[in-house]
C-alpha positions in Angstrom: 0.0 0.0 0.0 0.9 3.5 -0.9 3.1 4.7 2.9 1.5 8.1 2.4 -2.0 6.5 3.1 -2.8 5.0 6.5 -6.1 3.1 7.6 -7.8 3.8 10.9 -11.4 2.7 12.8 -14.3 5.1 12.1 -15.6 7.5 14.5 -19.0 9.0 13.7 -17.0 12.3 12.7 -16.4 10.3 10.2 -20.0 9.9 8.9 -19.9 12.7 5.7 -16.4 10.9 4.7 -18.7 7.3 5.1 -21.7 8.4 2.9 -19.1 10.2 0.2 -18.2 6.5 -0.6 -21.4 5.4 -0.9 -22.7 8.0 -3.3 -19.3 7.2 -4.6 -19.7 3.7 -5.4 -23.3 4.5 -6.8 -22.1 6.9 -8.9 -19.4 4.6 -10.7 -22.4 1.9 -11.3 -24.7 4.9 -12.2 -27.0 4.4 -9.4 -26.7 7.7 -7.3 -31.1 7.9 -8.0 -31.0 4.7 -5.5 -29.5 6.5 -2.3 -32.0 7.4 0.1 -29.6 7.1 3.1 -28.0 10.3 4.7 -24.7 11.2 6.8 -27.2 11.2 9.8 -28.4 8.0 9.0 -24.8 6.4 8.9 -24.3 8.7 12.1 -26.9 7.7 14.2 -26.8 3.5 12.8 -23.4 2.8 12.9 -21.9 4.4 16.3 -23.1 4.0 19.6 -24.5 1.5 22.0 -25.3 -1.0 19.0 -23.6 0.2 15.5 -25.4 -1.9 12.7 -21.8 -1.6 10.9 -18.0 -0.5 11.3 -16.3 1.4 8.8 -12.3 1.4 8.5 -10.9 4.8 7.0 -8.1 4.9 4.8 -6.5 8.2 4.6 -3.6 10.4 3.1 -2.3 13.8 3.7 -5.9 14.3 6.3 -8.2 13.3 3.1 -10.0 10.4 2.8 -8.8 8.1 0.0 -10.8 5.0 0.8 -13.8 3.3 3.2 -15.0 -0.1 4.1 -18.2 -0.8 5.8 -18.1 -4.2 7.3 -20.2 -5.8 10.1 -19.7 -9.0 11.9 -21.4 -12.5 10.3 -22.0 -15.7 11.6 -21.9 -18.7 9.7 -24.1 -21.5 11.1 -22.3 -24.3 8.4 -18.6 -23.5 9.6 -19.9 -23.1 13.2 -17.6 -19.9 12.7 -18.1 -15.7 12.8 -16.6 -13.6 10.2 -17.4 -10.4 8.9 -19.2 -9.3 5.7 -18.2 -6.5 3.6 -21.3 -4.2 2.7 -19.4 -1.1 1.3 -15.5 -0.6 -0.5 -14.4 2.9 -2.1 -11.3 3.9 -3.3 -11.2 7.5 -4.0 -10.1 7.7 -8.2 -6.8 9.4 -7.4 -6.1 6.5 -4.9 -6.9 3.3 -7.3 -4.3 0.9 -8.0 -2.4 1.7 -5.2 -3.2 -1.0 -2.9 -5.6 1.1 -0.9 -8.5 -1.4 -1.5 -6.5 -4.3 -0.7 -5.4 -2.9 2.6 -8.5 -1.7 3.6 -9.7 -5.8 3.3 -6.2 -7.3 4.8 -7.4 -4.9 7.7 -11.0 -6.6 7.9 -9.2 -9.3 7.8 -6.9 -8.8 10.7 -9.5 -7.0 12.5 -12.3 -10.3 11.9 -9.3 -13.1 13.0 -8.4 -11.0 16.0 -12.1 -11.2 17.3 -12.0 -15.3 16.9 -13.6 -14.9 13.4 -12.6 -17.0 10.0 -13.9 -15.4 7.2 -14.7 -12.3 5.1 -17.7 -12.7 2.5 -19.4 -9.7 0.3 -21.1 -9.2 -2.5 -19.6 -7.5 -5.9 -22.2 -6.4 -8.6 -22.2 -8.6 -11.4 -21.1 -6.1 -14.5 -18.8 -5.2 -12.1 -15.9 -7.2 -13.9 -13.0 -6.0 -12.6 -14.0 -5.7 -9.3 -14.8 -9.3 -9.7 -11.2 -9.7 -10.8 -9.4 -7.7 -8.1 -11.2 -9.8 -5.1 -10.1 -13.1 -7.2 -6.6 -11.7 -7.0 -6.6 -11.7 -3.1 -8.0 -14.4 -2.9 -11.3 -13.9 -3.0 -13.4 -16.5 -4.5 -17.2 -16.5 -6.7 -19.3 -18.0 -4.1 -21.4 -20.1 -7.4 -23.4 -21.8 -5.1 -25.5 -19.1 -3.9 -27.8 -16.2 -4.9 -28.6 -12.9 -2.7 -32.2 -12.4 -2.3 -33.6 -8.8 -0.2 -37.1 -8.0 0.5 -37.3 -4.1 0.4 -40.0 -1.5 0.6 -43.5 -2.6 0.5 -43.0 -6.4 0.0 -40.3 -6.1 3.8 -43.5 -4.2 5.4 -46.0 -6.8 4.4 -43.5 -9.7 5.7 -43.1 -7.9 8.7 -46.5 -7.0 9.5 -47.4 -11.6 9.1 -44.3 -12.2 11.4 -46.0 -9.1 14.1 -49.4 -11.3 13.5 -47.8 -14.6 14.9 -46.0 -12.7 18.0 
């Protein structure tokens, strides 16, 4: 990784830097129109008594050249916990100079240190050579399975049968 750049844990000061990436990933797979979340969101979701994430800062010269949003996993076939990466941004002038792959070695260290064995996340599949860099660190396609969400209308109405059996 590039010496200038150095990678620490999040604080919720760090909650603009956080949603930057995000509009930043949606912008590079033209998606900005699908962002409904806000710094504030981030803010109040991911610090404090319960954060629904972590985020690891890479940064140079007091800028932010990187983010990864992680949170911890559990996987009930390797009897194991892990962590699953939600979120990775490289800032364009920061690319191709191991910032990405430093920001995962860090989940990495950061998951095996806690007694976890595993990183898994998601890549969008035009995304080709993202696909390619994760391969190259070993990283593999998962073939075997298939993400599934329920969102919007569909997650209320599955909710609201789940409140009826309470």
């Amino acid at each position: 990784m590039d010496p200038a750049v150095t990678i620490r844990i999040a604080t919720v000061e760090d909650a603009d830097a956080i949603h930057r990436a995000v509009l930043g990933i949606a912008e590079t797979m033209d998606e900005v129109h699908r962002v409904a979340s806000t710094p504030e969101d981030l803010a109040r979701h991911g610090f404090g008594e319960r954060p629904a994430f972590e985020a690891l800062i890479a940064e140079a010269n007091g800028e932010m050249a990187g983010v990864c949003v992680f949170f911890p996993s559990f996987s009930t076939y390797r009897g194991q916990p892990g962590a699953y990466v939600l979120d990775l941004f490289v800032d364009r002038q920061w690319r191709r100079r191991g910032v990405a792959a430093g920001l995962l070695q860090r989940v990495a260290a950061i998951t095996r240190a806690r007694g976890g064995a595993y990183v898994r996340l998601s890549v969008d599949a035009e995304n080709g050579a993202a696909q390619e860099f994760y391969v190259s660190l070993g990283i593999e396609h998962a073939s075997e399975e298939r993400i599934h969400a329920v969102y919007g209308d569909a997650f209320a109405a599955l909710a609201d049968a789940g409140d009826r059996l309470a």
